[in-house]
C-alpha distance (Angstrom), angle and dihedral (degrees) to the residues before:
residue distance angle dihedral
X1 . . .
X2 3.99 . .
X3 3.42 117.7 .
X4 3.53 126.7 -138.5
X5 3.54 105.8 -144.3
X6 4.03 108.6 89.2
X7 3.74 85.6 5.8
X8 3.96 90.1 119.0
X9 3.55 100.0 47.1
X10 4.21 90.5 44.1
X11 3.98 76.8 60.6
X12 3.73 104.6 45.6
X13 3.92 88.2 50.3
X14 3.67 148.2 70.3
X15 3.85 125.2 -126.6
X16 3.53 96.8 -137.1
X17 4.03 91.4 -151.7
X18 3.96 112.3 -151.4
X19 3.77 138.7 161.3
X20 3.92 84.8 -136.6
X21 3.67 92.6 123.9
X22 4.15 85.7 57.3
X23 3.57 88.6 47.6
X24 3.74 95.9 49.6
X25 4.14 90.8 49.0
X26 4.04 85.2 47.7
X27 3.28 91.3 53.1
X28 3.63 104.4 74.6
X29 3.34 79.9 57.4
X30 3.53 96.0 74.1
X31 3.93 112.6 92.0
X32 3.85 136.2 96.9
X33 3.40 113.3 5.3
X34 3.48 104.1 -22.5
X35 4.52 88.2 60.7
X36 4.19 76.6 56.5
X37 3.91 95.5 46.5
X38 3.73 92.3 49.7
X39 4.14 87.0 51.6
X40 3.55 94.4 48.5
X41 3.82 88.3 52.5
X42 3.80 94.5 46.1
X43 3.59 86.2 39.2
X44 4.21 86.0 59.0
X45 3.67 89.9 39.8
X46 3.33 95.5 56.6
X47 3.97 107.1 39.2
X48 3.60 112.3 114.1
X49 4.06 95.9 -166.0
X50 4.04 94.2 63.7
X51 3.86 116.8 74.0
X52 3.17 121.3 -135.3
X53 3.72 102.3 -102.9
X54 3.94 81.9 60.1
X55 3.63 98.8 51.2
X56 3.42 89.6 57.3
X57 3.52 101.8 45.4
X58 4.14 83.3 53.0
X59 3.70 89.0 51.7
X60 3.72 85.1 55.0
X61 3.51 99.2 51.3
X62 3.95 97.9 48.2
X63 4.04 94.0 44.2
X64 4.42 90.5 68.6
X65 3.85 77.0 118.2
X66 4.24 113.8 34.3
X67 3.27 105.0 178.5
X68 4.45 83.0 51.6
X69 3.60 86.2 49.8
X70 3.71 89.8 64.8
X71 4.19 97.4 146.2
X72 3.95 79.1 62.0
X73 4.39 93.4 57.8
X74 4.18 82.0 45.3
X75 3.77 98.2 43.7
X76 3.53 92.0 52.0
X77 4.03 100.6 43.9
X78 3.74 80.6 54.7
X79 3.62 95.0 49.2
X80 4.22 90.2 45.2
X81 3.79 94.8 56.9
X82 3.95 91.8 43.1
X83 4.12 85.4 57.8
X84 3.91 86.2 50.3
X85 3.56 101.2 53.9
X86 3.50 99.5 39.1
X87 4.12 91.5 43.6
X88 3.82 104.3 -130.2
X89 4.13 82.3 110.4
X90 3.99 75.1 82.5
X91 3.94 96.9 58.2
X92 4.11 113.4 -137.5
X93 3.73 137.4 121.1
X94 3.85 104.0 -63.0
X95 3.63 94.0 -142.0
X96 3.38 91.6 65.7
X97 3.79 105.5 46.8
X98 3.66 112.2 -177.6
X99 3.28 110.8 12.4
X100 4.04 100.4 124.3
X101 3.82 87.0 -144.6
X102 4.02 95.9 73.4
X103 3.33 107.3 -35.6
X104 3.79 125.7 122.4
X105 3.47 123.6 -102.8
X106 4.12 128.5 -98.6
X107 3.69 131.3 -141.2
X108 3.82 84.5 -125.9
X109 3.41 97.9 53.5
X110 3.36 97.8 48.8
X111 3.87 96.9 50.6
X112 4.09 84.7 51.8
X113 4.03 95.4 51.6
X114 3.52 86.5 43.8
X115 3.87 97.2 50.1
X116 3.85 86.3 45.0
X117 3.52 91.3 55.8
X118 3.72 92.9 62.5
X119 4.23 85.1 76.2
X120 3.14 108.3 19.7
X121 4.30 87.8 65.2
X122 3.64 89.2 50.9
X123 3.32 95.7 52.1
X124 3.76 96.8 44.5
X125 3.62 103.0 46.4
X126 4.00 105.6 4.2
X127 3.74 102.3 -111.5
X128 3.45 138.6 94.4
X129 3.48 128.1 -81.5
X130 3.99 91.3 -109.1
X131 3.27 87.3 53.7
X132 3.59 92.4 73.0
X133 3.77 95.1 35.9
X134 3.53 88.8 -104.7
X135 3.90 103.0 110.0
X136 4.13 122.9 125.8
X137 4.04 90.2 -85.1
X138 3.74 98.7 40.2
X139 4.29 75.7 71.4
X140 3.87 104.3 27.7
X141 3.65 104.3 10.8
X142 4.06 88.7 120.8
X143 3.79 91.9 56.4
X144 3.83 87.4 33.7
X145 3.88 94.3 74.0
X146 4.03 94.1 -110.8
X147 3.24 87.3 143.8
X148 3.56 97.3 65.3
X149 3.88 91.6 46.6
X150 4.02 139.5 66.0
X151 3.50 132.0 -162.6
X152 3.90 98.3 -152.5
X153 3.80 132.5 35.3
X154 3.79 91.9 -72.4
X155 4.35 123.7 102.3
X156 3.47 120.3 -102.3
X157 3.52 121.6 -91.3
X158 3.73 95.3 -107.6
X159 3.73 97.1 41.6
X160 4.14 92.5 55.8
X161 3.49 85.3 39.2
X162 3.95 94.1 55.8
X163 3.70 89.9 44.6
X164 4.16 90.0 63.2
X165 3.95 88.1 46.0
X166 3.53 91.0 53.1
X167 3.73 96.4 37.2
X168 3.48 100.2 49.1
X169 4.20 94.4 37.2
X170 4.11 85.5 54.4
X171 3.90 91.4 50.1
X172 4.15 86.0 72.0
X173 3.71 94.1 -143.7
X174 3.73 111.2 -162.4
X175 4.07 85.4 -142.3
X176 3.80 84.8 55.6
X177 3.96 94.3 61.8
X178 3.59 89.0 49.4
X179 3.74 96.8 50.4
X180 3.78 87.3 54.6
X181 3.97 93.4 49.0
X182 3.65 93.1 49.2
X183 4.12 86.6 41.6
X184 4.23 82.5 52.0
X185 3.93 93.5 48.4
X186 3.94 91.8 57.9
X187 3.69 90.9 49.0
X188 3.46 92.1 47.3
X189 4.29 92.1 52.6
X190 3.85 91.6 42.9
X191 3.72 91.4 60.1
X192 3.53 96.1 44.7
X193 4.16 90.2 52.8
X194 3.58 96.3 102.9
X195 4.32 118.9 -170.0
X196 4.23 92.1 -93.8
X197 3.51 88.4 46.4
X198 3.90 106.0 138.1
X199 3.85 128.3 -156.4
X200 3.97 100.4 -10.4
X201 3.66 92.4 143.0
X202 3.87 103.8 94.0
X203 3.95 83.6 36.7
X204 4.48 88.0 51.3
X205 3.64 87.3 43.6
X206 3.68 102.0 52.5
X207 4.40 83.5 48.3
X208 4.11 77.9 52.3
X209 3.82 96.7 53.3
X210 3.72 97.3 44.1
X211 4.00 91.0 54.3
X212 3.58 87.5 52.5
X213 3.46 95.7 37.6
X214 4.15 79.7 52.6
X215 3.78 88.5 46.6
X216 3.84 92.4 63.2
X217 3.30 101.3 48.4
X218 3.74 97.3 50.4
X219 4.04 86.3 54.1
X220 3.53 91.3 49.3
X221 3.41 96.9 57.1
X222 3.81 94.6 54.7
X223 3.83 91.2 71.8
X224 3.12 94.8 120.2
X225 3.80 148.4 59.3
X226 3.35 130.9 -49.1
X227 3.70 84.0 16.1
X228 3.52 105.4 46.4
X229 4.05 87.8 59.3
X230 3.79 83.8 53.5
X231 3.41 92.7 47.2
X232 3.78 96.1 50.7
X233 3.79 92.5 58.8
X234 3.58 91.8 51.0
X235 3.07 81.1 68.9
X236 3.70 108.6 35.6
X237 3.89 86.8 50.0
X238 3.81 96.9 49.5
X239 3.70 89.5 55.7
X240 3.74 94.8 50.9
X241 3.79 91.2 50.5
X242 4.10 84.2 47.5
X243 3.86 87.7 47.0
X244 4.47 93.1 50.6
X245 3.95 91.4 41.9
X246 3.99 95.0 48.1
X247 3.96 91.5 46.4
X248 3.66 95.3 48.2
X249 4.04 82.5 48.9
X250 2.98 100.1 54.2
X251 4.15 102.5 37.2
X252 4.59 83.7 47.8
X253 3.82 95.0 43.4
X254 3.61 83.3 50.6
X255 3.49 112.4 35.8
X256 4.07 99.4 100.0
X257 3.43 82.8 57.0
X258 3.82 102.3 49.6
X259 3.62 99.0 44.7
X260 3.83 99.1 45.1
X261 4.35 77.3 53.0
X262 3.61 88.4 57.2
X263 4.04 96.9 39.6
X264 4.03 80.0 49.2
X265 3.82 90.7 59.1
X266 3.46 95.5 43.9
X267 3.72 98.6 53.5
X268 3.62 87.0 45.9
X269 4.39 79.0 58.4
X270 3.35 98.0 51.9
X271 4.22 96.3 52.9
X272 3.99 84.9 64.6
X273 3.71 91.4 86.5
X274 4.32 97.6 63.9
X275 3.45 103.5 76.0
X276 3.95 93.9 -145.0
X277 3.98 92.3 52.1
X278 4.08 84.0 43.0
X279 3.76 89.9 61.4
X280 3.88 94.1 30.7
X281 3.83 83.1 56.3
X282 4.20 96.0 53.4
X283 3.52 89.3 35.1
X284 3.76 104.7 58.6
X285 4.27 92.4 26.1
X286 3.94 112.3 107.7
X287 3.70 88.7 -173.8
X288 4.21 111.7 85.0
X289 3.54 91.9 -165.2
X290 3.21 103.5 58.8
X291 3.63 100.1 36.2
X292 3.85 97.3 60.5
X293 3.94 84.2 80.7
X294 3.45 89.4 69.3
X295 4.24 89.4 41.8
X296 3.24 94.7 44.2
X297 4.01 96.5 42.0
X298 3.90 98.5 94.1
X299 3.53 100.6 51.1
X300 3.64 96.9 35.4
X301 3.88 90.3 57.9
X302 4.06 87.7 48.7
X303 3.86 87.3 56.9
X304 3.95 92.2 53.9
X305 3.75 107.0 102.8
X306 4.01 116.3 166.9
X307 3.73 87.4 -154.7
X308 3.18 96.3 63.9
X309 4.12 101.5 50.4
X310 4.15 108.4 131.7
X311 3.66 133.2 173.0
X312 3.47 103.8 -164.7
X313 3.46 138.7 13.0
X314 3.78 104.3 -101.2
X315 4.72 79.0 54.1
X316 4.15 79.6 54.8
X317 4.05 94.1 54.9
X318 3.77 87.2 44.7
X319 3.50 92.3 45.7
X320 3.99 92.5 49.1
X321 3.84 89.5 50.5
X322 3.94 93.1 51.8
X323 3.56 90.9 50.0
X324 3.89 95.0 48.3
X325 4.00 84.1 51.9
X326 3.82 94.2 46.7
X327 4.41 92.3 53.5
X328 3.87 86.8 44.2
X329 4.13 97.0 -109.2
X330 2.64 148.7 -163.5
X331 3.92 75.2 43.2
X332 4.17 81.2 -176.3
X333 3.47 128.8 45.0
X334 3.96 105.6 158.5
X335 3.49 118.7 66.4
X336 4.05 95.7 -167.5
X337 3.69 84.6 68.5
X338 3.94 87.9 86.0
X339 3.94 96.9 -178.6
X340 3.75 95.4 53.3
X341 3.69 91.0 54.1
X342 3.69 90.6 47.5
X343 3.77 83.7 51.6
X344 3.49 99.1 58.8
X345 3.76 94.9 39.4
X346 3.47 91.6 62.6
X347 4.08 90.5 52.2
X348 3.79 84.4 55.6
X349 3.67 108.5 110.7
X350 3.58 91.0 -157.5
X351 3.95 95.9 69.2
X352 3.93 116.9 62.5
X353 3.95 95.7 -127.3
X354 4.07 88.8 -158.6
X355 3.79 104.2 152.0
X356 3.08 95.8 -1.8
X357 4.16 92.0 136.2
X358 3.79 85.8 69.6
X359 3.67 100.3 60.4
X360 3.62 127.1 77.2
X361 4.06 120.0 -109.5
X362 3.85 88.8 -107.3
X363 4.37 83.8 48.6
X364 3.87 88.1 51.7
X365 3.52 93.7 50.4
X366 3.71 93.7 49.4
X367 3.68 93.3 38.0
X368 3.63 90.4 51.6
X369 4.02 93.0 48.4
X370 4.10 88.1 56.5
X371 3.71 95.0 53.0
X372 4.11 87.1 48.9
X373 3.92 90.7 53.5
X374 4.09 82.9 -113.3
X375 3.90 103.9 153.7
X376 3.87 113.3 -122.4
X377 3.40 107.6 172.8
X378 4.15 112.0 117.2
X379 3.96 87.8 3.3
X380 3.57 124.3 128.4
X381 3.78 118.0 -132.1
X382 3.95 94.8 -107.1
X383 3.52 91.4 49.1
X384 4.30 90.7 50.0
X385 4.23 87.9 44.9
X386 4.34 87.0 53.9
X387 3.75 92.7 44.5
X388 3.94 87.1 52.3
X389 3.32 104.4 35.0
X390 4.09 80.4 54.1
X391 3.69 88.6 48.3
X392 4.16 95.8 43.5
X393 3.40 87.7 47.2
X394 4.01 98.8 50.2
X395 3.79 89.8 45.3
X396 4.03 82.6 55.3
X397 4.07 88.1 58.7
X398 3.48 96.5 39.6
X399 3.51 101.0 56.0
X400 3.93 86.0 50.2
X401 3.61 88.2 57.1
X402 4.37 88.0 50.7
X403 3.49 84.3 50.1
X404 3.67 90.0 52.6
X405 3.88 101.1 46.0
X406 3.47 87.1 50.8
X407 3.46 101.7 54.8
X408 3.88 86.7 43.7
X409 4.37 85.5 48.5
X410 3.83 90.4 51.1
X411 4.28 92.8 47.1
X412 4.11 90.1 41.0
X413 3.82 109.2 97.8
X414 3.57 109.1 -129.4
């Protein structure tokens, strides 16, 4: 529903989307060692001298020890959300943004699949989105702050990160200043590499080695406590960042793809009501599975019954009793009234009533209790009419409750 108020100045304006808020939490980040390992790797980023092939063969060299090389884990959150907001995170030709043939993605257009995704799952397989890792953060949780939040009693990823940074930048670690000298000294060579620069690579890959070199020895001496817990979520926190960024990845780069799977299945759905297509559909289907929609359709839509919706199983006993009311039963109540339990025995479709007009109503009664399995040997005739009368009027409420699961089988997604 859109509301009015505001409506005109939402209009009139731009959004002016920005991962500032994810810069702002990063950038408490920024001190020690880890403000001089996110230079370095803007520093690589941004060199225009070093192809591309070398820049990532650098990157190689200097991550021995990821969770050290913690400029690296911020650069490229940073780098993520910037491919989100500006769409190239879905890849196409940028000149044609939108088109779902080959153009690249839109921030729009991936905040309206997304939002359509939050029915469309539930309707398809009868879960929530989350359930299917498909929920609003499981696509923009990085630039939705999750980061700064927990669901359970533990701290946010950020905030236990932040208290290693600080905890390990206050301990002054001798291997610390080093790491940041030998962090400096590659900065230093990359911005000297001018374009007719000639055979710098043994000289870049010695500047390489000693920052890894650097990078072990600051681990090392973290062994042990308070430092080693610090250490070990470095660690533990770099991998959940790695673990949010590859999932949104992977459900953005993807998302053309998954929805026009689901809008595939559910056009597939709706040809189930033409008979022809029904049969075309079972007929020309190698797989059983997911033909027996299409077999099943008929009778599954007979069994749907809006009366007889429940949630829970004291809803199914009320249900039962309103539909007993509605049909007029128990239709007999008194089993001493002998001819209206003959009555209704011969309206029970279980007993074959053949003949029946030759018997007399204390016959029918007894007939009727053989065919039911009722034992009648040594019974008087009021105490066979109670026992079926029981019996008829069981088989009333149980076919109710059929009726029921069945209309509960053919609305259960399966």
């Amino acid at each position: 529903m859109t509301v009015s108020k505001g409506l005109k100045t939402l209009t009139e304006n731009s959004p002016n989307f920005s991962n500032q808020g994810l810069e702002n939490a990063i950038g408490v980040f920024k001190i020690g060692w880890v403000l001089k390992s996110f230079e370095l790797d803007t520093a690589i980023e941004d060199n225009t001298v070093l192809s591309g092939s070398q820049k990532n063969d650098l990157k190689d060299d200097i991550n021995d020890l990821a969770h050290i090389n913690m400029g690296k884990v911020l650069g490229d959150l940073v780098r993520h959300t910037n491919t989100i907001l500006d769409g190239s995170i879905i890849p196409g030709n940028p000149d044609i943004t939108g088109t779902l043939a080959n153009g690249q993605g839109t921030y729009l257009e991936m905040l309206q699949s997304v939002q359509g995704l939050q029915y469309t799952i539930p309707n398809l397989f009868g879960v929530l989105a989350a359930e299917k890792s498909r929920d609003v953060n499981d696509h923009f949780g990085t630039l939705n702050q999750i980061f700064l939040e927990t669901e359970d009693s533990t701290a946010p990823v950020f905030t236990t990160l932040n208290e290693a940074i600080t905890g390990i930048n206050n301990a002054g670690l001798a291997t610390d200043t080093a790491l940041q000298t030998a962090i400096d000294n590659l900065i230093a060579f990359l911005a000297s590499v001018v374009g007719d620069s000639t055979d710098f690579q043994q000289t870049l890959d010695g500047f390489a080695t000693a920052v890894a070199t650097a990078h072990t020895n600051f681990n090392n001496a973290m062994a042990a406590e308070p430092l080693l817990t610090h250490r070990t979520n470095l660690i533990n926190m770099r991998e959940k960042i790695n673990v949010q960024v590859a999932l949104e990845k992977s459900n953005l780069t993807g998302l053309r793809t998954y929805i026009q799977g689901l809008s595939t299945s559910s056009s597939y759905s709706g040809l189930a009501e033409d008979a022809q297509l029904r049969k075309l559909m079972v007929n020309t289907s190698q797989n059983a599975s997911w033909k027996t929609y299409f077999e099943e359709y008929v009778s599954s839509t007979l069994n749907i019954n809006t009366s007889y919706a429940t949630a829970t199983d004291s809803d199914k006993s009320a249900v039962i009793e309103q539909v007993l009311a509605s049909l007029g039963l128990p239709d007999v109540s008194d089993p001493t009234d002998l001819e209206a339990v003959a009555q209704k025995a011969q309206r029970d479709t279980r007993i074959d009533t053949a003949n029946y007009d030759r018997y007399t109503t204390e016959q029918l009664i007894t007939k009727s209790c053989e065919q039911l399995g009722i034992t009648t040997a040594n019974r008087t005739i009021g105490s066979l009419s109670s026992t079926l009368l029981n019996n008829m009027n069981q088989n009333d409420r149980d076919e109710i409750q059929q009726q029921l699961d069945l209309n509960a089988s053919a609305n259960t997604l399966t």
